[in-house]
The first five atom37 places (N, CA, C, CB, O) and aatype in JSON, in Angstrom:
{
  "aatype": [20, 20, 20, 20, 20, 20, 20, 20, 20, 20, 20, 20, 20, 20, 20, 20, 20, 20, 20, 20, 20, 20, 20, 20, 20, 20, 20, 20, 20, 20, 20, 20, 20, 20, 20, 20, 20, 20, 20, 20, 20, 20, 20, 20, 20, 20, 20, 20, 20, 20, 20, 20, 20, 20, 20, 20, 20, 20, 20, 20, 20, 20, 20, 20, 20, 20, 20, 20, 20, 20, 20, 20, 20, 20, 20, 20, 20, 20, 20, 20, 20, 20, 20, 20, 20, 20, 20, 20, 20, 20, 20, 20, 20, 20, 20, 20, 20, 20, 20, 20, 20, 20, 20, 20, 20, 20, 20],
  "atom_mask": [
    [1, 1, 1, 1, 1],
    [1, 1, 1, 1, 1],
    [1, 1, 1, 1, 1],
    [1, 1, 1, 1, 1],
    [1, 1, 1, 1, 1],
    [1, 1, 1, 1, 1],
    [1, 1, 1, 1, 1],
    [1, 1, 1, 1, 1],
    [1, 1, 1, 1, 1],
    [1, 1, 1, 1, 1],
    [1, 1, 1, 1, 1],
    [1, 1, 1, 1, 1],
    [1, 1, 1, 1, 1],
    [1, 1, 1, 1, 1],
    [1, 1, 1, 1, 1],
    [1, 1, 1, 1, 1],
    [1, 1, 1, 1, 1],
    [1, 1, 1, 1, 1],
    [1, 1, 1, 1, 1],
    [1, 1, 1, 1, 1],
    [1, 1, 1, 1, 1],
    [1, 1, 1, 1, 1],
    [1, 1, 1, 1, 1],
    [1, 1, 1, 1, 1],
    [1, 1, 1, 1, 1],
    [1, 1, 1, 1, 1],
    [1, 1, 1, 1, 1],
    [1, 1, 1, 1, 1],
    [1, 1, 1, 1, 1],
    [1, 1, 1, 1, 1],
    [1, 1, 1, 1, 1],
    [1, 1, 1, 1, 1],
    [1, 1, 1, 1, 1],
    [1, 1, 1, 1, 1],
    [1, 1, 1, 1, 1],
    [1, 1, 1, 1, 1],
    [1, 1, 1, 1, 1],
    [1, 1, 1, 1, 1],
    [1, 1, 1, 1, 1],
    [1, 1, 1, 1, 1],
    [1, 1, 1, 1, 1],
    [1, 1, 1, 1, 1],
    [1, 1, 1, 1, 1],
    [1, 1, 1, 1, 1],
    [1, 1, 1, 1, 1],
    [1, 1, 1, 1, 1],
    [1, 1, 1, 1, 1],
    [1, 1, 1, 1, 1],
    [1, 1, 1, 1, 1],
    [1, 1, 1, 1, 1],
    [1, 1, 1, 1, 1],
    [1, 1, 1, 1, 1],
    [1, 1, 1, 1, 1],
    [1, 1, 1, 1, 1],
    [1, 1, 1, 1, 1],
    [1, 1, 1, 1, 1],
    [1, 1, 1, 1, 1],
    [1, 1, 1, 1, 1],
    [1, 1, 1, 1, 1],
    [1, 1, 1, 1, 1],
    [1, 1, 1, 1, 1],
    [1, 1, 1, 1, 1],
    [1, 1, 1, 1, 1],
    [1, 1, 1, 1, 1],
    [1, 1, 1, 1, 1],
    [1, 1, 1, 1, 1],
    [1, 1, 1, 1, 1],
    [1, 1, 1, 1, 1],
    [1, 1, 1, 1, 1],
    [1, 1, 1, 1, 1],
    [1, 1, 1, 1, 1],
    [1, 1, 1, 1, 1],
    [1, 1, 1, 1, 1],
    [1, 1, 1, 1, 1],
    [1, 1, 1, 1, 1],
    [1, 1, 1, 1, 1],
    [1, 1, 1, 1, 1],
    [1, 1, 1, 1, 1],
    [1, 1, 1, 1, 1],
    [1, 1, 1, 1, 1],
    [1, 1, 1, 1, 1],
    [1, 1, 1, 1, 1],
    [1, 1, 1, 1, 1],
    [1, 1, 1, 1, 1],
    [1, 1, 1, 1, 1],
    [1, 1, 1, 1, 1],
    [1, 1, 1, 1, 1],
    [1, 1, 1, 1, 1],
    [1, 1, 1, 1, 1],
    [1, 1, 1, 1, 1],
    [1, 1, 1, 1, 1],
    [1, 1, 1, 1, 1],
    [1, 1, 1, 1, 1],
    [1, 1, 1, 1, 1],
    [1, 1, 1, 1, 1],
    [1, 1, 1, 1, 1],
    [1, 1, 1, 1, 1],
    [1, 1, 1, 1, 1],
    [1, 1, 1, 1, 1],
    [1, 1, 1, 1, 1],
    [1, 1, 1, 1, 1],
    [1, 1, 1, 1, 1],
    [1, 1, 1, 1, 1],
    [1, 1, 1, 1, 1],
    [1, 1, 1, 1, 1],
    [1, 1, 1, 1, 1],
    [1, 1, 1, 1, 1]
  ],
  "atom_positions": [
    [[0.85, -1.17, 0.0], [0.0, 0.0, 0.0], [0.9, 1.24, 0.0], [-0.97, 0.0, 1.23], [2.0, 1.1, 0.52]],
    [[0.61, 2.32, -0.47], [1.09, 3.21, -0.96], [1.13, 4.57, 0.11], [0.41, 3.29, -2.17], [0.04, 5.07, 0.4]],
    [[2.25, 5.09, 0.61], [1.51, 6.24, 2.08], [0.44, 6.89, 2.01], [2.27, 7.49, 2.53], [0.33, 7.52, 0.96]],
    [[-0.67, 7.02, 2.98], [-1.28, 8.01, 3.04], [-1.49, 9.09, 4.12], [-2.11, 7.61, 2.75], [-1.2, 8.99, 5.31]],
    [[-1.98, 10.05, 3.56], [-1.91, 11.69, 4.78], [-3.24, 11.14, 5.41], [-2.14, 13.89, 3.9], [-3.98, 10.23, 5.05]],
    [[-3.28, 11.94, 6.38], [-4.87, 11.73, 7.24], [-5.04, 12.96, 7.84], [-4.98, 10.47, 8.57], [-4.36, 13.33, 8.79]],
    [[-6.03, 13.7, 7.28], [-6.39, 14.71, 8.38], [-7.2, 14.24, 9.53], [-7.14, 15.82, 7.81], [-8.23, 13.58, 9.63]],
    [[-6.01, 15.04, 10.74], [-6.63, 14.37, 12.3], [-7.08, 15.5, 12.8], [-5.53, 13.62, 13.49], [-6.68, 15.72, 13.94]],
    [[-8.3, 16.86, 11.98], [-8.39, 17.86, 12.73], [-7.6, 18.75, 13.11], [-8.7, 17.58, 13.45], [-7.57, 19.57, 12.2]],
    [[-7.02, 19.04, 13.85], [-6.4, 20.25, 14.29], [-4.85, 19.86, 13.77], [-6.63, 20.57, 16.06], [-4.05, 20.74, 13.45]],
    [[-4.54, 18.49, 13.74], [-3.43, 17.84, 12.84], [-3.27, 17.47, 11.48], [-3.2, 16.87, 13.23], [-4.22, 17.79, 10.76]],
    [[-2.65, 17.09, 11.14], [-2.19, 16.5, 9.89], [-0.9, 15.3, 10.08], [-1.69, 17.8, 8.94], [0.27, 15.56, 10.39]],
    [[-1.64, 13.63, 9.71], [-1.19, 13.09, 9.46], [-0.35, 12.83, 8.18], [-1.75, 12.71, 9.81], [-0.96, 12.92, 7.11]],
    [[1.47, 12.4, 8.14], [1.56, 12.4, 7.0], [3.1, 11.51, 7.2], [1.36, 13.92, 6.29], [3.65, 11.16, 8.25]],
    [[3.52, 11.3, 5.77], [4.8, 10.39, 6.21], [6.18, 11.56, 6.41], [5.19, 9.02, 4.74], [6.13, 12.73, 6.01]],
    [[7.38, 10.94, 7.12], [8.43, 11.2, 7.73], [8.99, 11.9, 6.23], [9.21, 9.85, 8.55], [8.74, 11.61, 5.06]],
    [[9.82, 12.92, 6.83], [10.39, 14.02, 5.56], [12.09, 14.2, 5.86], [9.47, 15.89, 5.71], [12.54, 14.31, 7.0]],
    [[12.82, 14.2, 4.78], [14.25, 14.4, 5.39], [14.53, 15.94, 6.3], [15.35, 14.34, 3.98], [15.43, 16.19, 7.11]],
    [[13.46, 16.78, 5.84], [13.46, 18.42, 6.93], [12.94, 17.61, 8.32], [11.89, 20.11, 6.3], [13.38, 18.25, 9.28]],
    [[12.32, 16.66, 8.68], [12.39, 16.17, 10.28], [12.99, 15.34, 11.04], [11.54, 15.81, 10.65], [12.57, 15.07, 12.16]],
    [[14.04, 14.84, 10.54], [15.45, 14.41, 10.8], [15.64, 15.23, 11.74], [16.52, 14.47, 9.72], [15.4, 14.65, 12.8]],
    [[16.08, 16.75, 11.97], [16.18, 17.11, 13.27], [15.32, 17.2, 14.11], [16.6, 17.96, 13.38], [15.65, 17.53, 15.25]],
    [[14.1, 16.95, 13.82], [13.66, 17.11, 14.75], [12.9, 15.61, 15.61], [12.92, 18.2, 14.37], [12.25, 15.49, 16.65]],
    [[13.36, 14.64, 14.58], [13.37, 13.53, 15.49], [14.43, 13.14, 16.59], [13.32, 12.55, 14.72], [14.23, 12.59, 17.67]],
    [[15.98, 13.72, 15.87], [17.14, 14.01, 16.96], [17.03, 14.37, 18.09], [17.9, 14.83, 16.69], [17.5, 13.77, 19.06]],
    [[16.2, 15.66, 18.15], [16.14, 16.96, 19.07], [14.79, 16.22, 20.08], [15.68, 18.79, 18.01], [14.57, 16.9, 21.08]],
    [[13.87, 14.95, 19.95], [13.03, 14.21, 20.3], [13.59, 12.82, 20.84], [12.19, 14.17, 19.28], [12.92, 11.84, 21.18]],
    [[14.7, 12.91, 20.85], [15.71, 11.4, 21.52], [15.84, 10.51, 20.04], [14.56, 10.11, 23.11], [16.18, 9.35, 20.29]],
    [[15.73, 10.65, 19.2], [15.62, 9.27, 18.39], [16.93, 9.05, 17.68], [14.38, 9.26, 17.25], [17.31, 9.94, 16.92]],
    [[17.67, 7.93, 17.84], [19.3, 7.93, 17.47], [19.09, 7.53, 16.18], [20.43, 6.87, 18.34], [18.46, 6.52, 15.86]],
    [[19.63, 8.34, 15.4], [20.09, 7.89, 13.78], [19.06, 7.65, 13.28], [20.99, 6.66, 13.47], [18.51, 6.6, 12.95]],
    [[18.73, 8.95, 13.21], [17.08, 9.84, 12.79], [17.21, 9.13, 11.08], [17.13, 12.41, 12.86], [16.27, 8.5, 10.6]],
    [[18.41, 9.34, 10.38], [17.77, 8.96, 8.61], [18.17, 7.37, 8.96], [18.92, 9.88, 6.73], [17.34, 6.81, 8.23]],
    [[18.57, 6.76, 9.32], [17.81, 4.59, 9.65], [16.56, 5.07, 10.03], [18.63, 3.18, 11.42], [15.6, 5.17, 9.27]],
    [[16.59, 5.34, 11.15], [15.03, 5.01, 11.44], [13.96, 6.16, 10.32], [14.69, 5.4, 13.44], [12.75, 5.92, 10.42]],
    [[14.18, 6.8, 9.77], [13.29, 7.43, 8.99], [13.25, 6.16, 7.79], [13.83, 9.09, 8.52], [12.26, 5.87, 7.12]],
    [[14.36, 5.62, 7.73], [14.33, 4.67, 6.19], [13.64, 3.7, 7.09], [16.06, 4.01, 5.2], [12.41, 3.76, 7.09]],
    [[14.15, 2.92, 7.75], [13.35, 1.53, 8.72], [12.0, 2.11, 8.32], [13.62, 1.37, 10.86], [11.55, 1.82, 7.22]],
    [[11.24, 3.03, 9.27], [9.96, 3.58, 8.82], [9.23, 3.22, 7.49], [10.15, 4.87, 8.78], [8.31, 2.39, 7.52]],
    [[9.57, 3.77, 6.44], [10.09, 3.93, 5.01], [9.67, 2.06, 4.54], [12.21, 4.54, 4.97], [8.79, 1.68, 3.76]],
    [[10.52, 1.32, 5.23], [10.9, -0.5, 4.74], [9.57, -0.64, 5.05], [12.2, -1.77, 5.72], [8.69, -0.74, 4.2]],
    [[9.33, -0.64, 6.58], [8.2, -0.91, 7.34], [6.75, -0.81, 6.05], [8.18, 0.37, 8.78], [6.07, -1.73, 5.59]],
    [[6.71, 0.47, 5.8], [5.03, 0.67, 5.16], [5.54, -0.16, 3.75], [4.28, 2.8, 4.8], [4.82, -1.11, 3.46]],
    [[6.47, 0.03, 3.02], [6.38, -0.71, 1.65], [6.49, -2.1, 2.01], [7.53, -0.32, 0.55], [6.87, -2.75, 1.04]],
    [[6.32, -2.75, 2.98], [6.28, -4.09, 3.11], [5.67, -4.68, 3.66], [6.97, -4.49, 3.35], [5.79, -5.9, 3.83]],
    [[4.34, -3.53, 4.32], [3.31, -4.25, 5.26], [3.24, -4.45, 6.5], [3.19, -5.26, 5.04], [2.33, -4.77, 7.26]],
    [[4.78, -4.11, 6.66], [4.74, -4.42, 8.27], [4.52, -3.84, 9.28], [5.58, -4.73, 8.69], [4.61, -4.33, 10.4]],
    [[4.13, -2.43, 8.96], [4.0, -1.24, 9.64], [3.53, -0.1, 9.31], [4.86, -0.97, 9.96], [3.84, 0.27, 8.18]],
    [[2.67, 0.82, 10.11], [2.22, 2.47, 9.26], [2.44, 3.27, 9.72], [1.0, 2.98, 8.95], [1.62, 3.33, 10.64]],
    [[3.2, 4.25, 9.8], [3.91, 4.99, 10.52], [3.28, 6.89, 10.03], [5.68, 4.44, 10.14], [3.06, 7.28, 8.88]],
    [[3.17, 7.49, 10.99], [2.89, 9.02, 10.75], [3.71, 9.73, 11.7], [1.35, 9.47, 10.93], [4.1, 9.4, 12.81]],
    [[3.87, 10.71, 11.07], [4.06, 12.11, 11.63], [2.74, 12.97, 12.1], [4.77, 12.92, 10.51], [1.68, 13.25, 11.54]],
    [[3.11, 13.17, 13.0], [1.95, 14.22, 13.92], [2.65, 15.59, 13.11], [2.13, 14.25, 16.24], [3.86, 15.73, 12.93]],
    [[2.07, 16.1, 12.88], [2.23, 17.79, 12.41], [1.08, 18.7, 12.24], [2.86, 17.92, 11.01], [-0.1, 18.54, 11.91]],
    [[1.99, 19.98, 12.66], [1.23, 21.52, 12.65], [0.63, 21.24, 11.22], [2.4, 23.18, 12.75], [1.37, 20.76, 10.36]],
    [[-0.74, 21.53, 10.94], [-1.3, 21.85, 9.38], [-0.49, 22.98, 8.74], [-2.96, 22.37, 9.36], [-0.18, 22.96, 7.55]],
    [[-0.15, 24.0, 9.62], [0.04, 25.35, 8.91], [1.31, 25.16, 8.47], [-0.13, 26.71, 9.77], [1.61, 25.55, 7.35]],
    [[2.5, 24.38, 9.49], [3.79, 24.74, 9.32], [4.42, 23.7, 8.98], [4.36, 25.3, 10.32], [5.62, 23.79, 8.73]],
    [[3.59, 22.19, 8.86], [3.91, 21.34, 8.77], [5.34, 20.59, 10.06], [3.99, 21.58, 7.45], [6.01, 19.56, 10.09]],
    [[5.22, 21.55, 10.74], [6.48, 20.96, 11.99], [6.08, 19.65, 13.17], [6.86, 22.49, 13.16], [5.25, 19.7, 14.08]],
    [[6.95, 18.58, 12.8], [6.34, 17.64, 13.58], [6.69, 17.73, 14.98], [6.61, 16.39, 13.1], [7.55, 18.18, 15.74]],
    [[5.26, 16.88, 14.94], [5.3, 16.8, 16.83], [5.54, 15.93, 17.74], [4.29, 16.97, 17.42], [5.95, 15.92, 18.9]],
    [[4.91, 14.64, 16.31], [5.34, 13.09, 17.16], [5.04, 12.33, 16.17], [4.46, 12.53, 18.64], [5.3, 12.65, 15.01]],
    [[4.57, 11.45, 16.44], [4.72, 10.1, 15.68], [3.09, 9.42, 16.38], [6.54, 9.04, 16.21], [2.39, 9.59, 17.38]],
    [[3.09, 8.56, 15.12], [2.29, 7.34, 15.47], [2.08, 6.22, 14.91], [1.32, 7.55, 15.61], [1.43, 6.54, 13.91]],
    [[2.2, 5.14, 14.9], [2.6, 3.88, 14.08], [0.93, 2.87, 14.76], [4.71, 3.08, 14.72], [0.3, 2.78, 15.81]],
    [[0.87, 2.37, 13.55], [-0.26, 1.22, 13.32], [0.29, -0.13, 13.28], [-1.04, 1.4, 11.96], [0.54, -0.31, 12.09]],
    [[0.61, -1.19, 13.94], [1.14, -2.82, 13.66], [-0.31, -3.61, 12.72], [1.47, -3.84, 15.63], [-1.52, -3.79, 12.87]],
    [[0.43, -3.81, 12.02], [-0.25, -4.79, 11.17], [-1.42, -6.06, 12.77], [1.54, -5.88, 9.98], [-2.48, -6.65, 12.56]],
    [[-1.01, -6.05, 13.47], [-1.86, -6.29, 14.23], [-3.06, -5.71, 15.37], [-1.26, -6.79, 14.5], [-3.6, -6.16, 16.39]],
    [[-3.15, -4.28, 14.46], [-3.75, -3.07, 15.15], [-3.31, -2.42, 16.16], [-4.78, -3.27, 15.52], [-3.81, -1.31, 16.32]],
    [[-2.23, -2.89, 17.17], [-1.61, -2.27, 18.25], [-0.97, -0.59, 17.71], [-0.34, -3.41, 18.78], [-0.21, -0.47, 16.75]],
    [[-1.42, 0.44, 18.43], [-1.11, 1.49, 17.81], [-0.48, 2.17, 18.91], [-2.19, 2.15, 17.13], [-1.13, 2.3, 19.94]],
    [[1.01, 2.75, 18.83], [1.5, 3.05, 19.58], [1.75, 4.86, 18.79], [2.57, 1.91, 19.97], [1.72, 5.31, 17.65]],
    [[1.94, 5.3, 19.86], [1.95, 7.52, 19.71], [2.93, 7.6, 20.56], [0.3, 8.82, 20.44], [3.04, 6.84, 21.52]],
    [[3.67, 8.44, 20.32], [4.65, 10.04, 21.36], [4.72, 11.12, 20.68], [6.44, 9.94, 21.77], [5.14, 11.32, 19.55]],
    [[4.22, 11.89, 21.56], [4.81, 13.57, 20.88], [5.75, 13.92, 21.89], [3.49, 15.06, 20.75], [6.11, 13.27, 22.87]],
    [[6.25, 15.54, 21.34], [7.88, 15.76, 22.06], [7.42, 17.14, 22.09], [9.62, 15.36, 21.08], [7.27, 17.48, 20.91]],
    [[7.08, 18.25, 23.0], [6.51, 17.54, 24.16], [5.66, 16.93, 24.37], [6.31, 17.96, 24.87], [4.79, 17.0, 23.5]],
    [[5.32, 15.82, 25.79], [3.76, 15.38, 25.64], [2.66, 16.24, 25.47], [3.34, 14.73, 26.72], [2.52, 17.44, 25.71]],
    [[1.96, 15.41, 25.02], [0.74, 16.47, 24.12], [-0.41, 15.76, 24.29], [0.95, 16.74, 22.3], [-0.61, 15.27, 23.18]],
    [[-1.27, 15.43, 25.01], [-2.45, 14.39, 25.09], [-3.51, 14.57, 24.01], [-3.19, 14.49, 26.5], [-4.12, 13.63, 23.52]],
    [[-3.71, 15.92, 23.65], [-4.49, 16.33, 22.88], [-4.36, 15.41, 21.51], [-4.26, 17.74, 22.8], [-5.07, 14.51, 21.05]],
    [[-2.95, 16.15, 21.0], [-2.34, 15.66, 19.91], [-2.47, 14.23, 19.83], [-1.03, 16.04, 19.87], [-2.98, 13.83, 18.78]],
    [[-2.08, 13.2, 20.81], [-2.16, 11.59, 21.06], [-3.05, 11.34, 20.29], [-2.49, 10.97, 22.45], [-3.18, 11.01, 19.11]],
    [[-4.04, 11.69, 21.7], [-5.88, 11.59, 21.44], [-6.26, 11.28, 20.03], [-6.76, 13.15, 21.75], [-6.67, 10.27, 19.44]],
    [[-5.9, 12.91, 19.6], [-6.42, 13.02, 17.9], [-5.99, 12.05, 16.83], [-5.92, 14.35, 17.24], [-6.8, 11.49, 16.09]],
    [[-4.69, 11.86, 16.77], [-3.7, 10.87, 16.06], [-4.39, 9.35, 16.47], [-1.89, 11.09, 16.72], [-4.8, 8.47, 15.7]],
    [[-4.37, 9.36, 17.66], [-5.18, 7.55, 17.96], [-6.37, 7.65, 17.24], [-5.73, 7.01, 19.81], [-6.67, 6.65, 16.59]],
    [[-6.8, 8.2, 17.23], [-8.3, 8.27, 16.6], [-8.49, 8.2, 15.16], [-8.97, 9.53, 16.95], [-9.17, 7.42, 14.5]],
    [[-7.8, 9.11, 14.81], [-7.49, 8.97, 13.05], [-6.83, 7.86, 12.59], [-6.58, 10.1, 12.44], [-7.06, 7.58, 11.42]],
    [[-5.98, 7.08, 13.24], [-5.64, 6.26, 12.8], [-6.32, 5.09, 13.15], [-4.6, 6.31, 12.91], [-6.07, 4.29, 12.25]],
    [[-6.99, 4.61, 13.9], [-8.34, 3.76, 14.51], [-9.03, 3.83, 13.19], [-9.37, 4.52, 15.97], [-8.96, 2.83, 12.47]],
    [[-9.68, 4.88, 12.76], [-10.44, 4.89, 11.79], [-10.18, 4.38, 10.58], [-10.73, 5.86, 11.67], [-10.96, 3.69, 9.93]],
    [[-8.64, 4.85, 10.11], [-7.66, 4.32, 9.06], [-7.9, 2.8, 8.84], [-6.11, 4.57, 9.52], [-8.1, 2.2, 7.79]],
    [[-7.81, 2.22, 10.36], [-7.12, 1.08, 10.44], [-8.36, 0.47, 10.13], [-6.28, 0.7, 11.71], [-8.29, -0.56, 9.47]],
    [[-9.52, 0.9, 10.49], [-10.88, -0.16, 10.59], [-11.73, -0.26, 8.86], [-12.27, 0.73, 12.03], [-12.35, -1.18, 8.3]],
    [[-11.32, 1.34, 8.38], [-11.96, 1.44, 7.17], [-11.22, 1.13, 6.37], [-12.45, 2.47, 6.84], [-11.75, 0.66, 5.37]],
    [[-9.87, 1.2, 6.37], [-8.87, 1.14, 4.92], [-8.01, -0.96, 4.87], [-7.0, 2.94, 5.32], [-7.54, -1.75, 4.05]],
    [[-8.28, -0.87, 6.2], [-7.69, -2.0, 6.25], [-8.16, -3.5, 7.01], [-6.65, -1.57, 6.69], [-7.73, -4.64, 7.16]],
    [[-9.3, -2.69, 7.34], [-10.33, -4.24, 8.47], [-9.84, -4.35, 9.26], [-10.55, -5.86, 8.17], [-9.93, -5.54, 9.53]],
    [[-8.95, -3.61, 10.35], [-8.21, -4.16, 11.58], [-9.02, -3.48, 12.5], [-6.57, -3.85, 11.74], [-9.57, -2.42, 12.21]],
    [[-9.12, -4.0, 13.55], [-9.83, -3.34, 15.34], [-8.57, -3.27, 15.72], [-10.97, -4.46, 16.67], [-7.81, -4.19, 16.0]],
    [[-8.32, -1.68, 15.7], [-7.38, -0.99, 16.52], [-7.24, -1.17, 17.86], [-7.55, 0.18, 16.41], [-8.24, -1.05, 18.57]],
    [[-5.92, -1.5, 18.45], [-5.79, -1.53, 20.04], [-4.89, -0.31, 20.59], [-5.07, -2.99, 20.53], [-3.66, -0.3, 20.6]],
    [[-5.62, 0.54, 20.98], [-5.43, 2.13, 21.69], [-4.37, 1.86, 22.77], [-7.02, 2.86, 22.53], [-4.44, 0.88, 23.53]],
    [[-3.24, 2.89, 22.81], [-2.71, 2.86, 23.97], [-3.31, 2.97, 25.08], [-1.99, 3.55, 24.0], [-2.68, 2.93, 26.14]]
  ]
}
């Protein structure tokens, strides 16, 4: 399957960009372009769906949120952001139930 964006409301779901490399750094994540490519392997192979939490306006990410092919859906934003979570779990719940038949399991 091919990436897709998701509007989550006040967010915008969308895939990992080489401009957020720092700011996955500046969020703890070691060797931000692997794991942006891992990411990257992950969706072209099924094994995983991965988003970026981001500003609509500025597109600046905030966090992340990944879908397992077994619906387990795990989120962090940098800073915590419950709001942001919230919204992102939800949009992707929906993703997961309409685009792909899975019952999402919420953090």
């Amino acid at each position: 399957m091919d990436p897709v964006e998701i509007n989550a409301g006040r967010y915008r779901l969308r895939q990992l960009r080489a401009g957020d490399l720092p700011a996955l750094a500046a969020a703890g994540v070691t060797a931000p372009s692997r794991y942006a490519a891992r990411r990257a392997r992950e969706w072209a192979r099924n094994e995983s769906y991965s988003w970026v939490i981001a500003e609509p306006a500025t597109g600046v990410l905030l966090g992340e949120v990944v879908l397992g092919t077994d619906g387990t859906i795990e989120v962090w934003t940098s800073p915590a952001d419950g709001f942001a979570e919230r919204a992102a779990v939800d949009a992707v719940a929906r993703f997961a139930a309409r685009a792909l038949g899975l019952a999402a399991r919420r953090p």
